[in-house]
TORDOBA-201756 format. One line per field, with one value per atom (N, C-alpha, C): chain; x, y, z; residue number from 1. Coordinates in steps of 0.1 Angstrom, whole numbers. Layout:
kette = (A/...);
px = (X/...);
py = (Y/...);
pz = (Z/...);
nr = (NUM/...);
% end
This chain:
kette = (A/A/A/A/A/A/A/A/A/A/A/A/A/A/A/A/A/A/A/A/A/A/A/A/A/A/A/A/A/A/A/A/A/A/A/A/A/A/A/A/A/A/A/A/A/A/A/A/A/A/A/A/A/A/A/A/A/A/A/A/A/A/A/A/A/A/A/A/A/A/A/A/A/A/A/A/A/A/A/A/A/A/A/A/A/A/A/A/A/A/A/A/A/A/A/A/A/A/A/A/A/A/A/A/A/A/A/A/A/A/A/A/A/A/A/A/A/A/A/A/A/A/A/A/A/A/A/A/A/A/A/A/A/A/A/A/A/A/A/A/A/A/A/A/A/A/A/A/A/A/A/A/A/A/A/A/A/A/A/A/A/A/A/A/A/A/A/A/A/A/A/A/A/A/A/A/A/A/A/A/A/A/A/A/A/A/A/A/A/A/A/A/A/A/A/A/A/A/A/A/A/A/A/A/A/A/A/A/A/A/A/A/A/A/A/A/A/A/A/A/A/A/A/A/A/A/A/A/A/A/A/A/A/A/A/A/A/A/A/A/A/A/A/A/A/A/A/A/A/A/A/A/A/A/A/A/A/A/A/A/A/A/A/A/A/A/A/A/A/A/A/A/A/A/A/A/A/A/A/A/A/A/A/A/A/A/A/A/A/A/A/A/A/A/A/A/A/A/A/A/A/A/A/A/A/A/A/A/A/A/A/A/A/A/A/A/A/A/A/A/A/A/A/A/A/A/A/A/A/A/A/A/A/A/A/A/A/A/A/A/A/A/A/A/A/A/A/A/A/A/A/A/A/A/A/A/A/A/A/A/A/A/A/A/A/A/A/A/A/A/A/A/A/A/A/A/A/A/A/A/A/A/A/A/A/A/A/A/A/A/A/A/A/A/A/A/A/A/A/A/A/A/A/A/A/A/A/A/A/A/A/A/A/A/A/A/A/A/A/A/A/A/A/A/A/A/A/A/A/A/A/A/A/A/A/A/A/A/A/A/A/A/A/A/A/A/A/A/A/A/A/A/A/A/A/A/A/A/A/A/A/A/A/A/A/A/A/A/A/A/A/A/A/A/A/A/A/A/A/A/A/A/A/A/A/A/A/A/A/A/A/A/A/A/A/A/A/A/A/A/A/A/A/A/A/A/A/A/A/A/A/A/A/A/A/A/A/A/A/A/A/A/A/A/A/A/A/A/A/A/A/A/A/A/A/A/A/A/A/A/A/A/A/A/A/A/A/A/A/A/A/A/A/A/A/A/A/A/A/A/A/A/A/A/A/A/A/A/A/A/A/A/A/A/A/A/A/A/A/A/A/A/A/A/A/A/A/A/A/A/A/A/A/A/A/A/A/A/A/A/A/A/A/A/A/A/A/A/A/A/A/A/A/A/A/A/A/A/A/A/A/A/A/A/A/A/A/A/A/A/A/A/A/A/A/A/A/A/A/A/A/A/A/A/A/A/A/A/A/A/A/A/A/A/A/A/A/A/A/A/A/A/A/A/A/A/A/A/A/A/A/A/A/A/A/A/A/A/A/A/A/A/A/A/A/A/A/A/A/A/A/A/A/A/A/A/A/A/A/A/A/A/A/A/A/A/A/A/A/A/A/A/A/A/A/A/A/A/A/A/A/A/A/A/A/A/A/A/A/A/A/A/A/A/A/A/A/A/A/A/A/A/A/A/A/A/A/A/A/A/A/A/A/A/A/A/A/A/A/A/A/A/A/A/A/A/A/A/A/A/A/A/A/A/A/A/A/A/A/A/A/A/A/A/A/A/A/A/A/A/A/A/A/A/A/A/A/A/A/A/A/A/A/A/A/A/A/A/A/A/A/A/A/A/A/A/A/A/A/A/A/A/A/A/A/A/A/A/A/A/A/A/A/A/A/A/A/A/A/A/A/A/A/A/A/A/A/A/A/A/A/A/A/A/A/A/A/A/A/A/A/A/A/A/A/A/A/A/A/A/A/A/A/A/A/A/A/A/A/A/A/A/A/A/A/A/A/A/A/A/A/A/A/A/A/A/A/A/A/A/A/A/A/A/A/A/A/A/A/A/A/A/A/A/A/A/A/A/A/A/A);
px = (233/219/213/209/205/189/183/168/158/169/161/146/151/139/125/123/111/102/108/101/86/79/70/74/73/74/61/63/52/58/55/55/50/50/42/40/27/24/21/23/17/5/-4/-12/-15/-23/-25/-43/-41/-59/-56/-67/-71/-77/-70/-76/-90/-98/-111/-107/-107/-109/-123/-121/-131/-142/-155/-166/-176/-179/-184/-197/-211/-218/-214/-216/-213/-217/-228/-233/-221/-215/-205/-192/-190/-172/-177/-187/-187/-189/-199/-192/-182/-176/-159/-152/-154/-146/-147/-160/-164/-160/-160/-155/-140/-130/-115/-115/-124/-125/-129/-137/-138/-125/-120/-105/-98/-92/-81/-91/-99/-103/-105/-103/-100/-114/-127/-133/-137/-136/-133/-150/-156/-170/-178/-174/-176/-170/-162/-159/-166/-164/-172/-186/-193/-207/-207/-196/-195/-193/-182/-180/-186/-194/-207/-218/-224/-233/-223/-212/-204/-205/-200/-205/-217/-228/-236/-241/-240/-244/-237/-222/-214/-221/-221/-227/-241/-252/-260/-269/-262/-269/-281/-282/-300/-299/-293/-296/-289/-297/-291/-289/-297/-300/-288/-285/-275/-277/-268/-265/-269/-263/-266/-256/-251/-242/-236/-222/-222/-219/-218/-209/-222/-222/-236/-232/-239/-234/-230/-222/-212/-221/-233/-235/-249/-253/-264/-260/-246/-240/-240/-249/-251/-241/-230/-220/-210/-195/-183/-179/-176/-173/-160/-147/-136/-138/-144/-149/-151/-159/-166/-152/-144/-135/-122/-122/-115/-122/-131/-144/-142/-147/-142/-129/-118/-100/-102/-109/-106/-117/-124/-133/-126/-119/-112/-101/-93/-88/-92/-102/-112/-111/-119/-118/-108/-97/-83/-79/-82/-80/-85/-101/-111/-109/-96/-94/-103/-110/-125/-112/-102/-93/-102/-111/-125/-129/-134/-140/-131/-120/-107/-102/-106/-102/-111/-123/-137/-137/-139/-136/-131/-116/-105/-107/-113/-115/-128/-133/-146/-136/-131/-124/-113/-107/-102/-110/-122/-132/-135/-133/-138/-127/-113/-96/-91/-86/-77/-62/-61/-48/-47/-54/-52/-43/-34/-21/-25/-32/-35/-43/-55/-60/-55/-41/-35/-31/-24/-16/-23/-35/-47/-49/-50/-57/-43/-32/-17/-20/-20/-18/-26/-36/-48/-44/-40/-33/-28/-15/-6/-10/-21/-23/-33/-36/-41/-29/-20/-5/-8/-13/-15/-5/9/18/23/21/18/10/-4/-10/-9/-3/0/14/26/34/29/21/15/10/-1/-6/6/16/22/26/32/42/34/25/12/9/12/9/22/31/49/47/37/41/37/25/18/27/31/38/53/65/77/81/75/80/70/66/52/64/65/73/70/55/44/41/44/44/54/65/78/83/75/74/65/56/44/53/52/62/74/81/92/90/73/66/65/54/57/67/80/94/97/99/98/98/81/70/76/82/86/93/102/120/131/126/136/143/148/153/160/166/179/169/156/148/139/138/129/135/153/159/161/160/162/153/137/124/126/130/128/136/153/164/156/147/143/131/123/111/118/128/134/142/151/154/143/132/117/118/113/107/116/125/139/131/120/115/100/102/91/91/91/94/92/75/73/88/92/104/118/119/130/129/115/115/115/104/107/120/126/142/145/147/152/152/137/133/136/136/146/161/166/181/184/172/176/173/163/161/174/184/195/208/204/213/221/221/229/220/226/215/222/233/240/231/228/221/209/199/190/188/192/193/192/201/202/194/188/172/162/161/152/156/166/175/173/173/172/152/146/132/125/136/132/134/145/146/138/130/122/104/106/94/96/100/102/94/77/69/61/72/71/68/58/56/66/63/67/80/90/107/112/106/106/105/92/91/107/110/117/131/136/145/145/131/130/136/128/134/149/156/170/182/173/177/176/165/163/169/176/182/197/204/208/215/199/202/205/201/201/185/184/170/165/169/166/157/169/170/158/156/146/134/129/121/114/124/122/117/121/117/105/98/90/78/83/72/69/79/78/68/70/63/48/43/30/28/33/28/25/31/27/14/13/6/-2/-9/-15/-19/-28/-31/-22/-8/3/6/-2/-4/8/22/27/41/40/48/45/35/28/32/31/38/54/60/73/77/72/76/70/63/57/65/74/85/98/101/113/108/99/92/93/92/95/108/120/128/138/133/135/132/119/115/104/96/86/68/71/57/46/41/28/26/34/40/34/40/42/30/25/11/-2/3/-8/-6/6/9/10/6/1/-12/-19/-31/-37/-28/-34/-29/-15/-18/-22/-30/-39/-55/-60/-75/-74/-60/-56/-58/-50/-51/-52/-60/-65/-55/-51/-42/-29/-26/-11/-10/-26/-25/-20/-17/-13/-2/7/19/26/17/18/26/19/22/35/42/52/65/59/70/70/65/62/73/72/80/92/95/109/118/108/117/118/108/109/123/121/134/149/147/160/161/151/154/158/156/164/175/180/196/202/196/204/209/198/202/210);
py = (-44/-39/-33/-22/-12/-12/-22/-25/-20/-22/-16/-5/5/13/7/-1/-7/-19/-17/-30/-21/-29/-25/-26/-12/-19/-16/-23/-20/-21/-7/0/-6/-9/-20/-8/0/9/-3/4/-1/8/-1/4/-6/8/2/6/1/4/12/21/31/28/33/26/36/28/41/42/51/58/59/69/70/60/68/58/59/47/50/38/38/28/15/9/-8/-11/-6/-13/-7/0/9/-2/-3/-9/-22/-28/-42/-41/-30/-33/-30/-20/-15/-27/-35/-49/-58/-60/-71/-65/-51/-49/-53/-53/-55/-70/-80/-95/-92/-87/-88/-86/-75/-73/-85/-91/-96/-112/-114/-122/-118/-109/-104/-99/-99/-93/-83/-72/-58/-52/-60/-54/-53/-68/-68/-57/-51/-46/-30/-28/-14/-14/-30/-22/-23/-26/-29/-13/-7/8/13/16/21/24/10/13/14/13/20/37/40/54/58/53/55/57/46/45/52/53/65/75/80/97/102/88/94/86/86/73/68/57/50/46/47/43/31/18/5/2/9/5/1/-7/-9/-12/-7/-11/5/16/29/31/38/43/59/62/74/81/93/99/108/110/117/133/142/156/158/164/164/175/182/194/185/175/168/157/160/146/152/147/148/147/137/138/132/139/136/125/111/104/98/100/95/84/74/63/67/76/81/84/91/94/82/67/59/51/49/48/48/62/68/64/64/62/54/44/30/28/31/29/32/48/53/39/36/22/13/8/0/2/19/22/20/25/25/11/-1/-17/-20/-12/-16/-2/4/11/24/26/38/48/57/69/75/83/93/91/82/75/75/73/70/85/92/107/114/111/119/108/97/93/102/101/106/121/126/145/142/136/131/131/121/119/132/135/147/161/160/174/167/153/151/152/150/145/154/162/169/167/156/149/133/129/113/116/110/110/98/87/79/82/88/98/101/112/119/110/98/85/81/81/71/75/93/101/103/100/105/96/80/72/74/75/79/89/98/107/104/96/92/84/73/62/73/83/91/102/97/107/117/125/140/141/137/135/147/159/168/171/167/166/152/144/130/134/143/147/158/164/173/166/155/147/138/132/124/130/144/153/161/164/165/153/138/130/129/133/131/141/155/164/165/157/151/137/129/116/117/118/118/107/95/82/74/78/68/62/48/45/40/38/36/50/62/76/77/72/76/66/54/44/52/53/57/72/81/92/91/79/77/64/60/55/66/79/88/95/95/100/94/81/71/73/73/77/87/98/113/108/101/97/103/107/111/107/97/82/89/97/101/103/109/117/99/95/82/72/68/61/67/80/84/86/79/77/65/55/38/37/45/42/44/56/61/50/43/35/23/20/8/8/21/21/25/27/30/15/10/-4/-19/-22/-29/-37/-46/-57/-54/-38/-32/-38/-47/-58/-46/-41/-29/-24/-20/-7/-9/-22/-29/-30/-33/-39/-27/-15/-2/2/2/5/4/-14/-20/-14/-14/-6/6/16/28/28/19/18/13/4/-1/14/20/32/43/41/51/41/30/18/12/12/7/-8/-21/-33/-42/-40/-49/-46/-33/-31/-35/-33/-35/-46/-60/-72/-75/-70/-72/-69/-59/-53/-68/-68/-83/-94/-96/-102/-105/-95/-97/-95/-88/-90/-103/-114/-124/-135/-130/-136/-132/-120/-117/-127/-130/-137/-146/-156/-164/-166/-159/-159/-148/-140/-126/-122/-126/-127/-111/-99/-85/-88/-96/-98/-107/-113/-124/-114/-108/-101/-92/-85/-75/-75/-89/-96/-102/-103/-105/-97/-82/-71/-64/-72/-66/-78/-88/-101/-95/-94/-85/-71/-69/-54/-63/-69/-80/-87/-85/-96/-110/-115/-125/-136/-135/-139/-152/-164/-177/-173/-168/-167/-160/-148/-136/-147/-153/-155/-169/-176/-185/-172/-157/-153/-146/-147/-139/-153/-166/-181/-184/-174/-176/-173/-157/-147/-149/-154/-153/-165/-180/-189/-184/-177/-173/-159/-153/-141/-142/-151/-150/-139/-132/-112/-106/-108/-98/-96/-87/-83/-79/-71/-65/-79/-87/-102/-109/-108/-115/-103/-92/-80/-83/-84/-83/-95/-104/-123/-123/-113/-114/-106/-95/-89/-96/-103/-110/-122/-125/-142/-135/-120/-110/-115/-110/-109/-123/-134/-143/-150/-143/-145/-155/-156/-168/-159/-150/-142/-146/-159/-168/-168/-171/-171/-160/-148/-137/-126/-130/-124/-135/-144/-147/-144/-139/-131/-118/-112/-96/-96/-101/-105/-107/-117/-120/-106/-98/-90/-77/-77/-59/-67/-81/-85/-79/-82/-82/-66/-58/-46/-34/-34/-23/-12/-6/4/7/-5/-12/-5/-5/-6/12/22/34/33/26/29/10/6/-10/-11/-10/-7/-1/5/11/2/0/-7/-26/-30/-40/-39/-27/-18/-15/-11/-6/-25/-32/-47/-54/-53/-57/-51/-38/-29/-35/-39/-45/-57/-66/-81/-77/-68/-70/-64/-57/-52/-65/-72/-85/-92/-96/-103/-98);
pz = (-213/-215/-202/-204/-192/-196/-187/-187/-178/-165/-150/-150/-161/-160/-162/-175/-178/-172/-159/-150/-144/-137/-123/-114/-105/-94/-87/-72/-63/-50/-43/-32/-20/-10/3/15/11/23/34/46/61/64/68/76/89/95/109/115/125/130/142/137/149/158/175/187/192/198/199/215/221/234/240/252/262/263/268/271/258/254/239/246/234/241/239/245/242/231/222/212/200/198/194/189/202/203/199/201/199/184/171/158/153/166/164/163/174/174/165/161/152/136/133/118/119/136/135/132/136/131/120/110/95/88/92/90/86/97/101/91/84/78/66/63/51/44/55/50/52/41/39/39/35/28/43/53/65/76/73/81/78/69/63/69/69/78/85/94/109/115/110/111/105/100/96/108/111/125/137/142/148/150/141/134/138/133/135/151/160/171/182/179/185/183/174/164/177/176/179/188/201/209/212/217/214/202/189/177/174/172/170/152/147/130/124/116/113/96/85/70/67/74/72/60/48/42/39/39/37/54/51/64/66/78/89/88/90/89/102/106/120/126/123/124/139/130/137/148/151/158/170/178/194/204/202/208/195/198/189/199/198/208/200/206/197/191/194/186/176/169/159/149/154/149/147/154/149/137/137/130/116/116/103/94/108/104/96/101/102/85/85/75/63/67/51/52/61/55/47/51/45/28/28/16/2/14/6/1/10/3/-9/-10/-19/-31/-31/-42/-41/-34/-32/-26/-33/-28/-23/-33/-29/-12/-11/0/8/5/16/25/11/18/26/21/28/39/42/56/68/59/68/73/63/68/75/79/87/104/103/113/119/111/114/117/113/121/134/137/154/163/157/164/153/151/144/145/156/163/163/152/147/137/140/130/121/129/117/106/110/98/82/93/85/73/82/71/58/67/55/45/46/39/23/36/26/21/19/9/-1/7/-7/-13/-8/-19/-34/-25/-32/-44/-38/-48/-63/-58/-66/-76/-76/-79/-70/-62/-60/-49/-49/-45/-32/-36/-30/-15/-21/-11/-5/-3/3/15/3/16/30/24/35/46/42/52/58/54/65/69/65/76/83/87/100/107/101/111/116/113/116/130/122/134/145/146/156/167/157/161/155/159/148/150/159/161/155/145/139/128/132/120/104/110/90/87/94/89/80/84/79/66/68/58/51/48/39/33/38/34/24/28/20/9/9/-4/-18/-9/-17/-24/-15/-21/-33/-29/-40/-54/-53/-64/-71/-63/-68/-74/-70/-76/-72/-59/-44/-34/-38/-36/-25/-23/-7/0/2/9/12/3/7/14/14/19/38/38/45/55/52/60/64/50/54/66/70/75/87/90/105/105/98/103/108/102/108/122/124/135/147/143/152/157/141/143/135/142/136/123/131/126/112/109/102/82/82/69/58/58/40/42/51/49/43/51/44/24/23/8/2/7/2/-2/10/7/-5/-4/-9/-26/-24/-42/-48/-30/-34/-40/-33/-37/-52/-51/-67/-78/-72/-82/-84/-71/-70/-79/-83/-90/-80/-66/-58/-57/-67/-66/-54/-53/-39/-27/-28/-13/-13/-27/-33/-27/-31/-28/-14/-7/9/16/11/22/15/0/3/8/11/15/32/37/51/51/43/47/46/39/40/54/57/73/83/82/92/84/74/67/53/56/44/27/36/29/24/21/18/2/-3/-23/-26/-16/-30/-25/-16/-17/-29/-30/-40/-53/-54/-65/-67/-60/-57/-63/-56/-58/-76/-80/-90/-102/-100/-101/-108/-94/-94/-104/-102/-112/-129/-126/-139/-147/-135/-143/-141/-136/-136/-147/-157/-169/-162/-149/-148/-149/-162/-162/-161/-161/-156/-140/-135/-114/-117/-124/-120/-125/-133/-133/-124/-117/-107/-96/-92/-82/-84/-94/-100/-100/-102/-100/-84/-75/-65/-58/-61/-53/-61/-73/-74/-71/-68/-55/-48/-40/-24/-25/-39/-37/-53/-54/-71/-75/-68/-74/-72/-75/-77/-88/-90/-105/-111/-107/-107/-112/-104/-107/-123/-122/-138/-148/-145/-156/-159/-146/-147/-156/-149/-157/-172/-174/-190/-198/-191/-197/-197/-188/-190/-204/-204/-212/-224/-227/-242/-243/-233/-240/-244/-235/-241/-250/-259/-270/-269/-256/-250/-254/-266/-262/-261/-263/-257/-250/-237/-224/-223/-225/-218/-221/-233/-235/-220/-218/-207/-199/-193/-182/-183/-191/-195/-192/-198/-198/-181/-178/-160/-152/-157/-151/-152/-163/-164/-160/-158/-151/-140/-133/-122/-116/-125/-124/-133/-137/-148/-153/-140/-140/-142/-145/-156/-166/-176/-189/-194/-185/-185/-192/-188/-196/-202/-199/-205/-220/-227/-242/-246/-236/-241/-234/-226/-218/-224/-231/-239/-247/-261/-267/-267/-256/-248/-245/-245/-244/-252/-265/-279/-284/-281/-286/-280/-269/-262/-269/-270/-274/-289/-294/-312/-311/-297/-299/-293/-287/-285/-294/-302/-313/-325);
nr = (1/1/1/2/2/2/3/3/3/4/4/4/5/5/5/6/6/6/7/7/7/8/8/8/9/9/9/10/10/10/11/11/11/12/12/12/13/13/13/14/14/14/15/15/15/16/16/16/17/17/17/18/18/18/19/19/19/20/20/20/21/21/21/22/22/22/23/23/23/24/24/24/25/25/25/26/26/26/27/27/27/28/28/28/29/29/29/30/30/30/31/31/31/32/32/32/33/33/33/34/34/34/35/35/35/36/36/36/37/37/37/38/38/38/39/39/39/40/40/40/41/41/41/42/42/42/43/43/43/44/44/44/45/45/45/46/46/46/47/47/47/48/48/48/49/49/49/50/50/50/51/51/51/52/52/52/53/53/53/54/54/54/55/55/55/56/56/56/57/57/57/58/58/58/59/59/59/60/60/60/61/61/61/62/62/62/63/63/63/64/64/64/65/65/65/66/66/66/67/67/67/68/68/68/69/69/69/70/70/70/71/71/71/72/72/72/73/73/73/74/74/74/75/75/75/76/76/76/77/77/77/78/78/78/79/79/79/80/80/80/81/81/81/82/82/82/83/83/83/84/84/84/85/85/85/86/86/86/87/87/87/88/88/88/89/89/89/90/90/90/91/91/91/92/92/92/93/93/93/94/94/94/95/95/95/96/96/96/97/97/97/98/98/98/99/99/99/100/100/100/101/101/101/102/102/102/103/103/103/104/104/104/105/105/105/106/106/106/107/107/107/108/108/108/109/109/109/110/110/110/111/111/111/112/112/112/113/113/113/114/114/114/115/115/115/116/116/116/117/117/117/118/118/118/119/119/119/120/120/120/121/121/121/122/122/122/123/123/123/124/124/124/125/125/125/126/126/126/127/127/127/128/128/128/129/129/129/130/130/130/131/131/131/132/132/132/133/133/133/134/134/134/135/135/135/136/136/136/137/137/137/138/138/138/139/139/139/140/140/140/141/141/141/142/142/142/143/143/143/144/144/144/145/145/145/146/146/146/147/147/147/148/148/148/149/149/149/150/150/150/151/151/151/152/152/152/153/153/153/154/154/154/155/155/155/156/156/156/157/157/157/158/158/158/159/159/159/160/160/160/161/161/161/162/162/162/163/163/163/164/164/164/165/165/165/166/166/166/167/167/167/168/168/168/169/169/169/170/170/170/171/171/171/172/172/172/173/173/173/174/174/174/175/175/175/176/176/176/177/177/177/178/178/178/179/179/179/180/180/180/181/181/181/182/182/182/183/183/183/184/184/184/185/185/185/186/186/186/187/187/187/188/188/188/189/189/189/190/190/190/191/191/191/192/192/192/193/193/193/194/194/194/195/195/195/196/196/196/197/197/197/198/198/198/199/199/199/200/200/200/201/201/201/202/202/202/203/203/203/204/204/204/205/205/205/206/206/206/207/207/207/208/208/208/209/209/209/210/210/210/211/211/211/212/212/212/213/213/213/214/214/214/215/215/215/216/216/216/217/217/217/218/218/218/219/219/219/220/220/220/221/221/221/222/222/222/223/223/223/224/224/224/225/225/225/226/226/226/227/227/227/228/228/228/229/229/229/230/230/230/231/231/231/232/232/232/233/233/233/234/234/234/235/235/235/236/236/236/237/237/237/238/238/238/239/239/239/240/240/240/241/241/241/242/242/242/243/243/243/244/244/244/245/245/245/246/246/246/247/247/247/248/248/248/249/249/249/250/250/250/251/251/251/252/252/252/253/253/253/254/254/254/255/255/255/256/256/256/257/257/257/258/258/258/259/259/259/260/260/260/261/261/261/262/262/262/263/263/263/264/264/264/265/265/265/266/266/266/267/267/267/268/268/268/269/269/269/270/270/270/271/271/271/272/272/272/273/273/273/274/274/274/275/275/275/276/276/276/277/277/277/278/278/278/279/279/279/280/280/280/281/281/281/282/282/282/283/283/283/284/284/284/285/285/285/286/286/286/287/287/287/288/288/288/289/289/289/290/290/290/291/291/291/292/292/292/293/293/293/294/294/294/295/295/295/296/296/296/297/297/297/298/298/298/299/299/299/300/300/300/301/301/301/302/302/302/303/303/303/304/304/304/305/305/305/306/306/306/307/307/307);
% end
C-alpha cells in the first residue's frame, strides 16, 4: 500500500530576533528589551506593544506614549534610528506567530525602507510569503537575504522550507545540507530534511535525520510527529501511532499530529477515534480543512483495498 502521499506534513521554519544598533533613546531599547522578555514567555500580544512604542519612540524622540498601532509614515520620521528598523523586523515576527501574513509583510517592507541590508527582514517577509503559497515571492526574499548574508543558516533553512512546499526536494535538501554545515546543531533543518527525503521516498534517511534531531532534543514533538510519518508510509501503524501519542504529549496544538493519528485510526477502522482527532485538529487549525475531505477519502479508499 503506497499511502505516503495522503499524510500532513509540517515544515519547522526558524526564526530569529533582530539586534538593534547605534545610539537609540533609552526609553527605546528598554521596550525593545522588554517585548524580547514577552517573547521568550511566549507572550506574543506583549511583545507587539512593546515594539510598537519602541517604534514609536525611536521614530520620533521625546515621545513616551505607548499602545500606538499600525506603522508611522516614514516620510514624518525625524530620525531612521536602526532600532526602528529591528523593530519593525521583529514585530513582522510577531505577526507571523499570530498568523497576521499581511501584517508580517508590511512590517517587514517598513523595516526594509530604514536598512535595505536586514537580511532578517528579508527572512521574515519570505516566510510569510510562503505561508501565503506566493511561493515565488518567498524565494526572492530569502535569496536577497542569502545575498546579503550566504552564511545565514535559517536563510538557507527557511528557503529550502519553500523548496519543499514547491516539491523540489534536491534543491531543498541541498539548503538543509548547507544550514547544517553553517550550524551542525540547527535541529528545524535536520527535521526539514528529514521530510524532504521522505518526499524524494528515501525513508531510511528520512528516519535518521529524526533520528539524530532527537539526540540534539529528546523533546522534540514535530520528530516524533515526523517519525510518525514515515511509520506511516511504512504501514507500520501500531509504532506510528505511539509516535504520533507522543509528539502531541509534548506539543498538544499540533494540529497537524491529531490529523495524521485520525488518518491512521481510519484505516484501522477506529473512526470514533479518528473523527475526534479530526475534529481537534481543524479547531486547532482551520486551514486543514482545504484539502481535508479528500484526504479522509483517499484512506477510506485504501482501508477497503485492504480488506
Amino acid at each position: 500500500m503506497q499511502c505516503h502521499r495522503i499524510y500532513f506534513i509540517a515544515l519547522v521554519l526558524c526564526m530569529l530576533a533582530s539586534s538593534a544598533e547605534g545610539q537609540s533613546p533609552p526609553a527605546a531599547v528598554d521596550a525593545y528589551n522588554r517585548a524580547a522578555s514577552y517573547y521568550k514567555k511566549g507572550d506574543i500580544d506583549g511583545a507587539i506593544a512593546e515594539l510598537t512604542q519602541a517604534i514609536e519612540i525611536s521614530s520620533h524622540p521625546g515621545s513616551t506614549r505607548s499602545g500606538a498601532a499600525g506603522a508611522f509614515n516614514l516620510n514624518k520620521i525625524k530620525i531612521l534610528d536602526p532600532l526602528t528598523a529591528a523593530a519593525y523586523s521583529n514585530r513582522g515576527m510577531m505577526r507571523f506567530h499570530k498568523r497576521d501574513f499581511d501584517g508580517a509583510i508590511d512590517d517587514c517592507t517598513l523595516a526594509l525602507k530604514i536598512n535595505p541590508r536586514l537580511a532578517e527582514a528579508y527572512i521574515y517577509r519570505g516566510i510569510s510569503h510562503s505561508a501565503k503559497k506566493d511561493f515565488d515571492a518567498a524565494l526572492s526574499d530569502l535569496n536577497r537575504a542569502l545575498a546579503i548574508d550566504s552564511r545565514n543558516a535559517e536563510a538557507h533553512n527557511n528557503r529550502g522550507v519553500t523548496y519543499t512546499e514547491k516539491g523540489d526536494y534536491n534543491k531543498a535538501i541541498a539548503d538543509f545540507d548547507q544550514a547544517i554545515k553553517l550550524k551542525h546543531r540547527l535541529i528545524e533543518a535536520y527535521c526539514n530534511r528529514g521530510f524532504a527525503l521522505r518526499g524524494k521516498g528515501d525513508l531510511d534517511g528520512s528516519l535518521r535525520d529524526f533520528d539524530y534531531a532527537l539526540t540534539i532534543n529528546p523533546r522534540l514533538a514535530m520528530a516524533y510527529f515526523g517519525r510518525g510519518v514515515v511509520l506511516s508510509d511504512l504501514e507500520d501503524l501500531e509504532r506510528a501511532i505511539i509516535e504520533y501519542n507522543r509528539a502531541i504529549e509534548l506539543d498538544p496544538e499540533l494540529a497537524v499530529a491529531y490529523a495524521n493519528r485520525g488518518l491512521v485510526l481510519i484505516l484501522q477502522g477506529k473512526d470514533l477515534q479518528a473523527e475526534q482527532d479530526l475534529s481537534r485538529a481543524l479547531a486547532l487549525e482551520p486551514s486543514l480543512k482545504f484539502d481535508f475531505d479528500q484526504k479522509i477519502e483517499l484512506v477510506k479508499q485504501l482501508r477497503r483495498k485492504r480488506h
